[in-house]
C-alpha positions as a printed NumPy array, in Angstrom:
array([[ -5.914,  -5.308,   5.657],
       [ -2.911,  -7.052,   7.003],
       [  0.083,  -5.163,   8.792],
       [  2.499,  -5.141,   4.987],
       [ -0.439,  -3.378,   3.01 ],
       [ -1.234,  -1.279,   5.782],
       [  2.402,  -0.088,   5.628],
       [  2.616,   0.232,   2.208],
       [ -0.789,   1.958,   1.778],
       [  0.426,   4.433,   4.57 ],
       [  3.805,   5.454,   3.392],
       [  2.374,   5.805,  -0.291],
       [ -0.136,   8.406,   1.248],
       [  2.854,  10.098,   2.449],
       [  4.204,  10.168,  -1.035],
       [  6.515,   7.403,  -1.408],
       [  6.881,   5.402,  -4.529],
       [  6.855,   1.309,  -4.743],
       [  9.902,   1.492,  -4.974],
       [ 10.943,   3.616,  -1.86 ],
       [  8.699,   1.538,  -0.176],
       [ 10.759,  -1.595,  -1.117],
       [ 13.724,   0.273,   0.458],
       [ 11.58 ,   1.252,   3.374],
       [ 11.073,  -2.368,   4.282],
       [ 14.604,  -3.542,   3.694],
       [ 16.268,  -0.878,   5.769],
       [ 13.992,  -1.908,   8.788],
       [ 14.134,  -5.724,   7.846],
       [ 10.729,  -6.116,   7.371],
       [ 10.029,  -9.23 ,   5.422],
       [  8.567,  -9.714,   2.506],
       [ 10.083,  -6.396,   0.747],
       [ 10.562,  -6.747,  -2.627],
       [  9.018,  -4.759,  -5.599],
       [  6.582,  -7.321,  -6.662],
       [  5.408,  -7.955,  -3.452],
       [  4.251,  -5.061,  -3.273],
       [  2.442,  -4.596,  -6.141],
       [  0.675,  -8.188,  -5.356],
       [ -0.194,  -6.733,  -2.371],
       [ -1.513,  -3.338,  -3.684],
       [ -3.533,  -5.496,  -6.486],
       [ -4.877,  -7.387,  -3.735],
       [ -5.609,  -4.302,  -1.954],
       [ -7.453,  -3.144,  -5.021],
       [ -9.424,  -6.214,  -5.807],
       [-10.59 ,  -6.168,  -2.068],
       [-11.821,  -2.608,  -2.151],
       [-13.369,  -2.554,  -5.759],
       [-10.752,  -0.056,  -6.842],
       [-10.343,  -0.082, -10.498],
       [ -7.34 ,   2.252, -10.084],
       [ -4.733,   3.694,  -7.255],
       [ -6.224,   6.527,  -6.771],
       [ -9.393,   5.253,  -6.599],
       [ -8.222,   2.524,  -3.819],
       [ -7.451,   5.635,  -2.259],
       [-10.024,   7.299,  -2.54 ],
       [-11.878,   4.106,  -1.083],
       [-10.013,   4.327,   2.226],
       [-10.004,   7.263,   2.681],
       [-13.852,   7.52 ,   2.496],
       [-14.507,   3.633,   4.674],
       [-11.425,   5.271,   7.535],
       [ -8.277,   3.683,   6.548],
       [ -6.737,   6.819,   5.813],
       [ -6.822,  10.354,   6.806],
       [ -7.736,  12.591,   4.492]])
């Protein structure tokens, strides 16, 4: 998992939508930061893992230690 998904991942298990995440990245000028960057990189995230949907992906790291439950 690079450092963008591991951001996005993170601040989506603190509730924040794809879009607030795109915000979240512009306002600290972290590159890329658009919308469909991050839902390439949460498909990617999801084709890594096996996930066949979000909550499954997190379900996934959750359970291998990506996130805390």
């Amino acid at each position: 998992m690079n450092r963008l998904q591991k951001i996005i991942i993170k601040k989506m298990a603190h509730g924040y939508t794809q879009p607030e995440v795109a915000q979240y990245l512009k306002k600290r000028e972290i590159t890329p930061n658009s919308l469909s960057i991050i839902e390439k990189e949460l498909q990617k995230l999801k084709k890594a893992y096996g996930a066949q949907t979000m909550v499954h992906l997190f379900v996934l790291l959750i359970r291998q230690g990506h996130l805390k439950p």
